[in-house]
C-alpha positions in Angstrom: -12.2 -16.4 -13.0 -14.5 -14.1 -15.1 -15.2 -15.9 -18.6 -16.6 -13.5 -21.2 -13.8 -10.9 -21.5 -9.8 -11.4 -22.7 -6.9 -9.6 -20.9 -3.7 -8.9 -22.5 -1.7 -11.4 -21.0 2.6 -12.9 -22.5 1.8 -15.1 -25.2 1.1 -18.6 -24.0 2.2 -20.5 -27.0 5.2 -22.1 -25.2 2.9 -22.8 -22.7 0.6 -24.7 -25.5 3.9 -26.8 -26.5 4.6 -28.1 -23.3 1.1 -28.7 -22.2 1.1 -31.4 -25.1 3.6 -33.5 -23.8 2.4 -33.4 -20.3 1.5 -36.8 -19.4 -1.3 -35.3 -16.7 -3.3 -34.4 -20.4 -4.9 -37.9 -21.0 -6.7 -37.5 -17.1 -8.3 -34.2 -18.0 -12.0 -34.0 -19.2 -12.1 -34.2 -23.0 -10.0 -35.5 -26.0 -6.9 -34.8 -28.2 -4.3 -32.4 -28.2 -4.7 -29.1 -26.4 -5.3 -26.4 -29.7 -5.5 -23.2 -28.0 -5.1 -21.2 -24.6 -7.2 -17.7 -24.9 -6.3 -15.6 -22.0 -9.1 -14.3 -20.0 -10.1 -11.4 -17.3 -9.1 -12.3 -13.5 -7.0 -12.2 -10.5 -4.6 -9.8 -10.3 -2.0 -12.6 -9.0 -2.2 -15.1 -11.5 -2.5 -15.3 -15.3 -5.6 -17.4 -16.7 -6.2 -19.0 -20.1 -9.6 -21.1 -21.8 -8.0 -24.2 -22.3 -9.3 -25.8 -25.4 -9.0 -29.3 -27.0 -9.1 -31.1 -30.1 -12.8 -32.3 -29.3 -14.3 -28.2 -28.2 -13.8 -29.2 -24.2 -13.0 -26.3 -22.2 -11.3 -25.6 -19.4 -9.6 -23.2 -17.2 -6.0 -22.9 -17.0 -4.7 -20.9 -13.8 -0.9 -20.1 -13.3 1.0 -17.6 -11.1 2.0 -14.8 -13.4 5.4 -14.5 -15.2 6.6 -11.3 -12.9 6.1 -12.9 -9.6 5.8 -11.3 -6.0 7.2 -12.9 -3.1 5.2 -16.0 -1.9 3.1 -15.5 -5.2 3.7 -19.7 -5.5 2.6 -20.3 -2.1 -0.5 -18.5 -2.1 -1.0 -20.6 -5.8 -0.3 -24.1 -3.6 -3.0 -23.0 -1.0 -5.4 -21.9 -3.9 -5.5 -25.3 -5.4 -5.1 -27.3 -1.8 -8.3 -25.6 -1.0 -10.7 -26.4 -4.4 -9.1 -29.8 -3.9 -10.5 -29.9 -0.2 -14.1 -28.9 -1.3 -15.0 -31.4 -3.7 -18.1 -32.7 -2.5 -19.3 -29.9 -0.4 -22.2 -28.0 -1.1 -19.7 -24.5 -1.4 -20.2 -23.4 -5.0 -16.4 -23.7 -6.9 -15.1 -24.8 -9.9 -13.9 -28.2 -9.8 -10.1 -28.9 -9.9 -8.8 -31.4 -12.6 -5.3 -31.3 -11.7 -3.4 -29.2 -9.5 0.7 -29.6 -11.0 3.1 -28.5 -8.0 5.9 -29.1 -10.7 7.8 -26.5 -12.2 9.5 -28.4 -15.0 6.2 -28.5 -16.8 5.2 -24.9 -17.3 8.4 -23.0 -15.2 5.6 -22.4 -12.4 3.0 -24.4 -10.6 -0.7 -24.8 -12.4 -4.1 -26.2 -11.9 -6.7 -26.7 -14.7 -10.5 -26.3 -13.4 -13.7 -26.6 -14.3 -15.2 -23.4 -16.7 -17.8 -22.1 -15.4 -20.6 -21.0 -17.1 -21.2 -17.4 -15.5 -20.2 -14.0 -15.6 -19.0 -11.7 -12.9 -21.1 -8.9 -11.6 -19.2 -5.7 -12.6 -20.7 -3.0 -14.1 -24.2 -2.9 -16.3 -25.6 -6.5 -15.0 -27.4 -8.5 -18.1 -30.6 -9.7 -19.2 -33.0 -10.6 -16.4 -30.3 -9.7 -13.9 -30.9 -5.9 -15.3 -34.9 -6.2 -15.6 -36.2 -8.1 -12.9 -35.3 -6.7 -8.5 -36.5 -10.2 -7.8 -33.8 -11.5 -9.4 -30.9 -9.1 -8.0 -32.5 -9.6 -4.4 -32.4 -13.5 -4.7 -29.2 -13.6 -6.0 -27.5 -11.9 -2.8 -29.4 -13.8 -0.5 -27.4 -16.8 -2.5 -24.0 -15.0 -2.0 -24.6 -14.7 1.6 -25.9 -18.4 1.3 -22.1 -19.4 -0.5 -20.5 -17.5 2.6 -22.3 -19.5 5.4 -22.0 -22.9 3.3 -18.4 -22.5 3.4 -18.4 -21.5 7.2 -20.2 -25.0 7.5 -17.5 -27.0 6.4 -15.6 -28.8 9.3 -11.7 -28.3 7.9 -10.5 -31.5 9.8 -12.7 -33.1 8.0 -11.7 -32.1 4.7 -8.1 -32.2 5.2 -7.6 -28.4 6.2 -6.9 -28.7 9.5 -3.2 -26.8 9.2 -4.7 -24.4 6.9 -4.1 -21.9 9.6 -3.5 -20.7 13.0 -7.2 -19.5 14.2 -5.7 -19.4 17.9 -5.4 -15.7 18.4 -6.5 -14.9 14.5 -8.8 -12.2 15.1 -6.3 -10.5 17.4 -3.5 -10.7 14.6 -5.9 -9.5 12.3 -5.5 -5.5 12.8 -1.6 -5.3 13.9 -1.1 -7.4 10.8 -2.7 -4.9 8.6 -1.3 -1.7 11.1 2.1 -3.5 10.0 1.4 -3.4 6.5 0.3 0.2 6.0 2.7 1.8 8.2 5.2 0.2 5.9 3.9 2.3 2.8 4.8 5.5 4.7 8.9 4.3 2.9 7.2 6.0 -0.1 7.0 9.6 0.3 4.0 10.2 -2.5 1.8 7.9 -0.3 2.8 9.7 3.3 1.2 12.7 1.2 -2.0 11.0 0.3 -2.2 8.6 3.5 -5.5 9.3 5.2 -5.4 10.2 8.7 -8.0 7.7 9.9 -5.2 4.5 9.5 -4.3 4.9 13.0 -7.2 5.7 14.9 -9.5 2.9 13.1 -6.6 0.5 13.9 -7.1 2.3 17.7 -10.6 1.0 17.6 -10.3 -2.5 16.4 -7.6 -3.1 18.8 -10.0 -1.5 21.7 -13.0 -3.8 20.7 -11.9 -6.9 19.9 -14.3 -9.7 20.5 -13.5 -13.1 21.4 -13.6 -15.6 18.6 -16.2 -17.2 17.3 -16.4 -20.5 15.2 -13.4 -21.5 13.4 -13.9 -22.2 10.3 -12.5 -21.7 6.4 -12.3 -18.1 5.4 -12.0 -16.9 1.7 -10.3 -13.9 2.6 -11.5 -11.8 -0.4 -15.3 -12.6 -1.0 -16.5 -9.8 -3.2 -18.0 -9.3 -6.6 -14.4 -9.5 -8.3 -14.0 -13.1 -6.7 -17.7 -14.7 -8.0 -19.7 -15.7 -11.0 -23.7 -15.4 -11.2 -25.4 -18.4 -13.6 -26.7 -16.6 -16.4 -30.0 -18.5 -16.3 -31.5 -18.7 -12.9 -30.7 -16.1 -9.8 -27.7 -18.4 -8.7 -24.1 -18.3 -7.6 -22.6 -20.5 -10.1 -18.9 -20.3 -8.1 -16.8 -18.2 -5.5 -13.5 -18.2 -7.4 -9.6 -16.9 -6.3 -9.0 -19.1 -3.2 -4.9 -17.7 -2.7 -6.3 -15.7 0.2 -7.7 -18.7 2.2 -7.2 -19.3 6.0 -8.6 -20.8 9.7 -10.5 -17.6 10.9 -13.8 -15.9 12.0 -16.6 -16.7 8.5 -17.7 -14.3 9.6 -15.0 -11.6 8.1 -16.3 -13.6 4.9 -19.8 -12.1 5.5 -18.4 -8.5 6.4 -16.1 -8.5 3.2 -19.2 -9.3 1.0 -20.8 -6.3 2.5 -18.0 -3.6 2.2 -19.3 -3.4 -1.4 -22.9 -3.1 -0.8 -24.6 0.4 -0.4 -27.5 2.2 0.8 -28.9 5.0 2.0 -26.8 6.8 4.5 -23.5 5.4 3.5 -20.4 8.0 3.4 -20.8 10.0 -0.3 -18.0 8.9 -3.3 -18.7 5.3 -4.1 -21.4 4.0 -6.4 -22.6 0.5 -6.4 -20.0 -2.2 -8.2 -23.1 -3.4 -10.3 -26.1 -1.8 -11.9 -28.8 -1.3 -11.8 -29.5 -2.0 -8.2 -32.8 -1.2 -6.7 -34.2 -4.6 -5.3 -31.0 -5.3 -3.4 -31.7 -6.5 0.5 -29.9 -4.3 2.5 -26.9 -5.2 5.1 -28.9 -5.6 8.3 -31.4 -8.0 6.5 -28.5 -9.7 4.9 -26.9 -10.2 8.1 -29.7 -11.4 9.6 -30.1 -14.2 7.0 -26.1 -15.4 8.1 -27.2 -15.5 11.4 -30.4 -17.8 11.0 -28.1 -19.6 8.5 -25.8 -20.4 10.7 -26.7 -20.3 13.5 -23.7 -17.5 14.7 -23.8 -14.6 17.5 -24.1 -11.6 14.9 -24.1 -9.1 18.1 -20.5 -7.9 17.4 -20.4 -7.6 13.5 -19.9 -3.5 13.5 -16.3 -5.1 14.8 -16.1 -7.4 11.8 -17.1 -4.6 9.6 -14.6 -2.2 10.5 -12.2 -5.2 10.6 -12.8 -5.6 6.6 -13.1 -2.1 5.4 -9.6 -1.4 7.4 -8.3 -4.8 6.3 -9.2 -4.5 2.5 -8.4 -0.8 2.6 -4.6 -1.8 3.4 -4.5 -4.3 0.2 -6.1 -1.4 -1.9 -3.4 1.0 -1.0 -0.7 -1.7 -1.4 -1.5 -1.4 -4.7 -1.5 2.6 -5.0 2.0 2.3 -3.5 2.9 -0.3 -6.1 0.7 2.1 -8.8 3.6 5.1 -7.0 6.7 2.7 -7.7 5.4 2.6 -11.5 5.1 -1.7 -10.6 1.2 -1.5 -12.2 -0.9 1.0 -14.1 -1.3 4.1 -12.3 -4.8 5.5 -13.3 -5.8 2.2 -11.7 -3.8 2.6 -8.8 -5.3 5.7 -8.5 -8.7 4.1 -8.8 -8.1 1.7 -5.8 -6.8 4.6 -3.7 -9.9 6.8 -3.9 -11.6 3.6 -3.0 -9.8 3.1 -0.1 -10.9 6.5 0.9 -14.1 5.4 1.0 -13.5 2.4 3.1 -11.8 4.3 5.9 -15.2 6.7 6.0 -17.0 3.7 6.2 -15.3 2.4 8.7 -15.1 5.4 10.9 -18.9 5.8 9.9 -19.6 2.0 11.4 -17.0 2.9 14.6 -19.4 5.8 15.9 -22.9 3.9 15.6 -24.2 3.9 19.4 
């Protein structure tokens, strides 16, 4: 829910229209008619817009998008179920206003949230973030921190306990994801391009599986894309894009953080998401942190971090396929391919570590 940079997105004045003579309006933060909706970057899945009223208030509209994928309203629902849920925890979000399950309104379902002041860390990072280590090494210790306050919430206690099925979820977790990528093979460019470590990484994780640990509420796609840093203070202002949540293992959470770190001794062909970034803590220390956090048996996270290079490598490469089928841009399909390249070394990398 990045807020500094506009996306193409359809035009939303229809949209504007029928948001006027929504009822729901008067509840929402701020006064008068709503006079604009500016589309902005974020999430691939749904389609977001600065909602602005008569009186300056912003806001955040969020709305599957117009060319829908199956369960693309489903994965909205849980989205808005969960930032719903949180209210009142101590797990950085942006605060729902409204969460409209009706279709009549818009033609889709749609929440309007809290904007939050932040940016997301992609690319060349900004002001102090860029000049000061100190502050690039606080501010991971504080994603880590968002990771394990969110494995701290009790989900029966917050209305989540049917999020999921955690009985058996870390042992669905790779035939799930075997599943998925065995499908793409249907598209003869990607059986040319598949890398041959799916199968034996998939071997490995089925071969080592550990017995589950605390159940809790996991993201599901905890990476830079999905947060925003405060721009005045080494903080995480919010951990955005919920569609992915579940009952699982947190600590998958911590693991998908750290498939985008790097250091030394890493597999060659990926550079660091942000920069610059000397002053980073690295994984170990990181994980370390979680475990005194939280108190969690961290003995088995090589599993875990297989687990999310294989699992996230599947999603990337859904997305190739797609980027093959000429359903999204292919340079960028491309991109994410190369990517999951990269994720398969590293998880082969993490499989032989004595």
């Amino acid at each position: 829910m990045s807020t500094d940079m506009t996306h193409s997105a359809d035009d939303p004045s229809g949209d504007l229209d029928r948001l006027n003579f929504w009822p729901g309006l008067t509840a929402l933060p701020g006064d008068g008619p709503v006079t604009a909706l500016a589309p902005l970057t974020g999430g691939a899945q749904n389609l977001l817009f600065t909602l602005r009223r008569a009186d300056g208030t912003e806001l955040v509209l969020r709305r599957p998008g117009r060319h829908l994928r199956s369960g693309a309203f489903d994965a909205f629902r849980r989205e808005s179920r969960v930032l719903g849920a949180l209210a009142g925890t101590d797990v950085p979000h942006p605060r729902l206003y409204a969460s409209v399950q009706d279709e009549a309104v818009l033609g889709a379902p749609f929440s309007v949230l809290e904007k939050i002041d932040g940016f997301m860390p992609r690319g060349q990072l900004p002001g102090r973030y860029a000049e000061d280590p100190e502050w690039r090494r606080t501010v991971a210790f504080a994603l880590v921190d968002g990771a394990a306050r969110l494995a701290a919430v009790d989900p029966a206690a917050h209305g989540l306990a049917d999020l999921g099925r955690p009985e058996g979820w870390l042992e669905r977790q790779t035939p799930k994801y075997l599943k998925m990528l065995h499908g793409y093979r249907t598209e003869p460019a990607y059986r040319e391009t598949e890398n041959p470590r799916v199968d034996a990484v998939a071997d490995w994780l089925a071969a080592h599986t550990p017995k589950q640990g605390a159940t809790g509420i996991v993201h599901g796609d905890l990476q830079f894309a999905n947060v925003m840093f405060a721009h005045d203070a080494p903080r995480l202002a919010a951990i955005v894009d919920w569609e992915m949540a579940s009952l699982g293992d947190p600590l998958l959470d911590l693991a998908w953080i750290l498939t985008a770190w790097r250091e030394k001794g890493d597999p060659p062909g990926s550079d660091p998401q942000f920069q610059p970034w000397e002053g980073v803590p690295g994984r170990a220390e990181l994980v370390a942190y979680y475990a005194r956090s939280t108190g969690r048996d961290v003995s088995a996270f090589r599993w875990y971090q297989v687990l999310a290079c294989f699992r996230l490598a599947a999603l990337l490469e859904g997305s190739y396929v797609r980027a093959l089928a000429g359903k999204m841009n292919r340079k960028l399909g491309e991109g994410l391919h190369v990517y999951a390249r990269w994720l398969w070394a590293k998880a082969s990398q993490e499989m032989e570590r004595a």
